[in-house]
C-alpha positions in Angstrom: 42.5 87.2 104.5 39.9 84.8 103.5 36.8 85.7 105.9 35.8 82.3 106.8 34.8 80.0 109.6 36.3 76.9 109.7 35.1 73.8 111.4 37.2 69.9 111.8 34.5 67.5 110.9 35.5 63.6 111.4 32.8 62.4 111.9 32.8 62.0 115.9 30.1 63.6 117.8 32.6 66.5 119.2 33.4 67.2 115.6 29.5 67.7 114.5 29.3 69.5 117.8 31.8 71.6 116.5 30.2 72.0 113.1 26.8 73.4 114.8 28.8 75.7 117.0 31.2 77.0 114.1 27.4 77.3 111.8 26.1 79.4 114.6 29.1 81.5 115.2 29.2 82.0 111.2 25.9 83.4 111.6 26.8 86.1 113.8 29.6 87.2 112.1 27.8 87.1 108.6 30.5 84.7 107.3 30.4 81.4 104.9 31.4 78.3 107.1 33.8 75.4 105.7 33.6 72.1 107.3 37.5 71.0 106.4 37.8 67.0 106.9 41.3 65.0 106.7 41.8 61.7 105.9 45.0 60.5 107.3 46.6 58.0 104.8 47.3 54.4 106.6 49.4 51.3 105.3 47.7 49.5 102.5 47.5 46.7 104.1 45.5 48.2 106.8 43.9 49.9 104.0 42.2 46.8 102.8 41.0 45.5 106.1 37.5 45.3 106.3 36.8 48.2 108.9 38.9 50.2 106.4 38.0 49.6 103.1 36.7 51.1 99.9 33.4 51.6 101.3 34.5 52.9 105.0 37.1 55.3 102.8 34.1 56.7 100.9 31.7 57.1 103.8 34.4 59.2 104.9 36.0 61.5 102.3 32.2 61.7 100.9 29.6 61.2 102.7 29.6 62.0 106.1 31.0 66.0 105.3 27.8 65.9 102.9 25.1 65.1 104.9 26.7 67.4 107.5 26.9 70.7 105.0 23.3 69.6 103.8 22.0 69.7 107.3 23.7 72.6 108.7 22.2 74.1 105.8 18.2 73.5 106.4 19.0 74.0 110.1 20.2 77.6 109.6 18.8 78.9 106.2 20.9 81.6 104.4 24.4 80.1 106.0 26.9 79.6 103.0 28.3 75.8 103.6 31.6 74.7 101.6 33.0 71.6 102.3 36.8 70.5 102.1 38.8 67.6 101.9 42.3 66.9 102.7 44.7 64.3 102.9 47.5 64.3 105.2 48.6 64.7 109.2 45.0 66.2 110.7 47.0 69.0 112.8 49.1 69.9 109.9 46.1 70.0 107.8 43.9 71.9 109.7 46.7 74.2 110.5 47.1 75.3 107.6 43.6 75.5 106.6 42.9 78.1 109.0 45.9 80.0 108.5 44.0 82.5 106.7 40.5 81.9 108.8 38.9 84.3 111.0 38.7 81.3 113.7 39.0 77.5 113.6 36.9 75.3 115.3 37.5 71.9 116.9 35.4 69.3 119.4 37.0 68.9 122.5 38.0 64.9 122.4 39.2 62.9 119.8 38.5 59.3 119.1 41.4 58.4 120.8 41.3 60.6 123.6 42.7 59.3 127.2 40.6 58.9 129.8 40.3 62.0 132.1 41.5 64.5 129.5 38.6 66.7 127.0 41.3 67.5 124.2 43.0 64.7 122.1 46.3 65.0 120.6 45.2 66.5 117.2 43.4 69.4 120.0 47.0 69.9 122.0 48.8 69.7 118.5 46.6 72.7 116.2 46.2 75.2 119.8 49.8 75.0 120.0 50.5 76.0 117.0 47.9 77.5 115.6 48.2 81.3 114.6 44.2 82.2 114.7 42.3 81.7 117.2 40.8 78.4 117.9 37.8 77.1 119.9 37.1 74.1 121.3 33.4 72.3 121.7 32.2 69.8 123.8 30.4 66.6 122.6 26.5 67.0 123.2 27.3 71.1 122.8 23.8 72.7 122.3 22.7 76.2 121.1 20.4 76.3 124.1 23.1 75.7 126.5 24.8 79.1 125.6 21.7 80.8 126.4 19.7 81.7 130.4 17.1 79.4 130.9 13.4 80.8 129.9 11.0 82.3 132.5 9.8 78.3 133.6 13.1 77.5 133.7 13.6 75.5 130.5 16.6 75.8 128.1 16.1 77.6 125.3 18.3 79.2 122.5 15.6 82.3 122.3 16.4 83.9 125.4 19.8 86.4 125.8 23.1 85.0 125.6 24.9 83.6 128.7 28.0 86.2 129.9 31.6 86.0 127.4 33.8 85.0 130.3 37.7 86.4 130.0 40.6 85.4 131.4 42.9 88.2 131.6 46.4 89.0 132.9 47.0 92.7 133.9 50.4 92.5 134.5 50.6 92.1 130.8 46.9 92.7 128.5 46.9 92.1 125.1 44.7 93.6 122.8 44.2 90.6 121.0 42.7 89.1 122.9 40.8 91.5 125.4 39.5 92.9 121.5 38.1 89.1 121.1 36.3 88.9 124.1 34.5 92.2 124.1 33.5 91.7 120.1 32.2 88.3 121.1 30.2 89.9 123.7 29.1 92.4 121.9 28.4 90.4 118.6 26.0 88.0 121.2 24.7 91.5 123.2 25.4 90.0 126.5 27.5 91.1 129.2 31.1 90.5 130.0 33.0 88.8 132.9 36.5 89.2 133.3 38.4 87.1 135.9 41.6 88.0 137.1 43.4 85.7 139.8 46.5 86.8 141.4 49.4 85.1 143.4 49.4 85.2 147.2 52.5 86.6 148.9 55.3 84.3 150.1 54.3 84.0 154.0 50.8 82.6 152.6 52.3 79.7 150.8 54.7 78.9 154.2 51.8 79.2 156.5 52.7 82.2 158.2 50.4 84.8 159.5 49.3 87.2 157.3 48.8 91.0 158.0 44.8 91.4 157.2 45.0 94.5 156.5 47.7 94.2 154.0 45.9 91.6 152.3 43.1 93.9 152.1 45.1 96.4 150.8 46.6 93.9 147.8 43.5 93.5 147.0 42.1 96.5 146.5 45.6 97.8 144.7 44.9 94.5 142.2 41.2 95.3 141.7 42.0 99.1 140.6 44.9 97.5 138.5 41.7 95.6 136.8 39.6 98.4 136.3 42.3 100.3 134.8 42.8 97.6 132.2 39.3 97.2 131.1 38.7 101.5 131.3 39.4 101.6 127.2 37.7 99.0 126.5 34.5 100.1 128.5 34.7 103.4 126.7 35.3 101.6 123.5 32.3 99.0 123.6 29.8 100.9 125.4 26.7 98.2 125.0 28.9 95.7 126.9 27.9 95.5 130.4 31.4 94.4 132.3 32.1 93.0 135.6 35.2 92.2 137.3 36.7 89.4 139.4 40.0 89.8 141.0 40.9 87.5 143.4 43.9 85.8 144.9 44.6 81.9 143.9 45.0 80.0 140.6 42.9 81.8 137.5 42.4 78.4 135.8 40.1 77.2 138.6 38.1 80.7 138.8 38.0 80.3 134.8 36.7 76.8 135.0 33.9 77.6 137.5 32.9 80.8 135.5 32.6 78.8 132.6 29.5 77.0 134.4 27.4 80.4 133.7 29.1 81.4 130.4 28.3 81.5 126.7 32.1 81.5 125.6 35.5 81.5 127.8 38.7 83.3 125.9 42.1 83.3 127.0 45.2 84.2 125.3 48.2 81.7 124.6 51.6 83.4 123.4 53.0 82.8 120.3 57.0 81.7 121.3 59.0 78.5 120.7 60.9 77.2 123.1 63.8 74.4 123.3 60.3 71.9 125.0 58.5 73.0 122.1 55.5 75.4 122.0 53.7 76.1 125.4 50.1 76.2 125.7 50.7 77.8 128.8 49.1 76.4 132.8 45.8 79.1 132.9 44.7 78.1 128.8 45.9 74.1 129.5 43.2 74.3 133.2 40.9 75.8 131.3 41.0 73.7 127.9 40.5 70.5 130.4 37.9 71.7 132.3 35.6 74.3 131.3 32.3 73.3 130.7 31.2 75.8 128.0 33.2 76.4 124.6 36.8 77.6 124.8 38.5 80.3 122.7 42.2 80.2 122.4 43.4 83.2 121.4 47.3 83.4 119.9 49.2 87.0 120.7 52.7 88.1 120.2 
């Protein structure tokens, strides 16, 4: 495997979002970076339009990945910057880029993004089909927002890392992706978070009264369910501070609002094919639309 972070650069301000994130995660991890750019051929006709001429053709495949290696470069001195240019179907492309990647990394909207939605169809396209994980940035995505706010309450990236949130499903953990989440944490020496929502028994959903102290009791038997999960792990990263959150309702929405206070969300999304296609799956699809810090998407057997 070719120890590299990748990064989609097309020029849009969530791709050079995603550029800066991917340089800083590069960092980190002690890894070169490659900002992979794909040109999607159109009709020749279209071709020669103005908007899409020579000169628009060569800002693209030349100069915009450029002057985006050359400034990730002064802003984080000692990162290794390679640049790459394809031609082809951009999901396909960067697909396969990354097949061999330790993570690829993507801005959450494209240029033709709907209205109301943070990941465009080349997002929904590589996540559900990707095989490594993939992480998704927000437009306007800044190292200070992954960070506490300094002692006078102004951002700053010099302070300690924000908490690694994870979503994660006891009824059936993987490793994977649990393995992501606590190396992300420690890799940032920050704490963890892992949110656990559950379902509500049947009489909740009709409106029926509920036996309080058998609520109380699913509780607790779901929280120890929790702990047991994460038990290896804590013994395993011991500089990881860990908390837990189980409670009843829809995990997406407990991911989303976590992600308010978080450095980095991860959740898992399975790798099966169906007769629909491949799933992204409701908890990773809520969270890909509405988190407000970065997102990584984790694919597990």
């Amino acid at each position: 495997m070719s120890r590299t972070v990748i990064a989609g650069l097309d020029g849009s301000p969530e791709s050079r979002a995603a550029a800066e994130w991917g340089a800083r995660e590069a960092m980190l991890r002690a890894l070169p970076l490659k900002l992979v750019q794909v040109w999607e051929a159109v009709p020749e006709p279209m071709a020669q339009a103005p908007l899409l001429g020579v000169e628009t053709r060569q800002q693209w495949t030349d100069r915009v990945p450029r002057e985006a290696a050359e400034g990730l470069r002064l802003r984080h001195p000692g990162l290794e910057v390679a640049v790459e240019r394809l031609s082809g179907r951009p999901s396909d492309m960067l697909i396969d880029a990354a097949k061999d990647a330790e993570l690829l990394v993507l801005g959450s909207r494209g240029l033709s993004g709907l209205a109301g939605f943070l990941v465009g169809s080349v997002g929904h396209a590589v996540v559900a089909r990707a095989e490594r994980p993939v992480v998704f940035v927000r437009a306007g995505e800044q190292a200070a927002d992954e960070h506490v706010m300094d002692p006078a309450g102004i951002p700053s990236a010099a302070t300690r890392y924000r908490p690694v949130v994870l979503g994660i499903d006891i009824d059936s953990p993987d490793e994977t992706v649990t393995a992501f989440a606590f190396e992300a944490a420690a890799r940032r020496a920050t704490a963890l978070r892992a949110v656990y929502g559950w379902n509500l028994p049947p009489y909740y959903t009709y409106g029926m009264s509920a036996d309080l102290d058998l609520h109380a009791e699913l509780a607790r038997q779901q929280s120890a369910a929790l702990t047991d999960v994460l038990a290896p792990w804590r013994q395993k990263y011991p500089s990881v501070e860990v908390t837990e959150e189980s409670r009843p309702g829809r995990a997406a929405n407990f991911l989303a609002d976590a992600s308010v206070d978080a450095s980095l969300v991860v959740v898992g999304r399975r790798l099966r094919r169906t007769a629909l296609g491949t799933p992204v799956g409701p908890v990773t699809h809520g969270v890909l639309h509405h988190a407000t810090a970065p997102v990584a998407v984790v694919p597990h057997d």
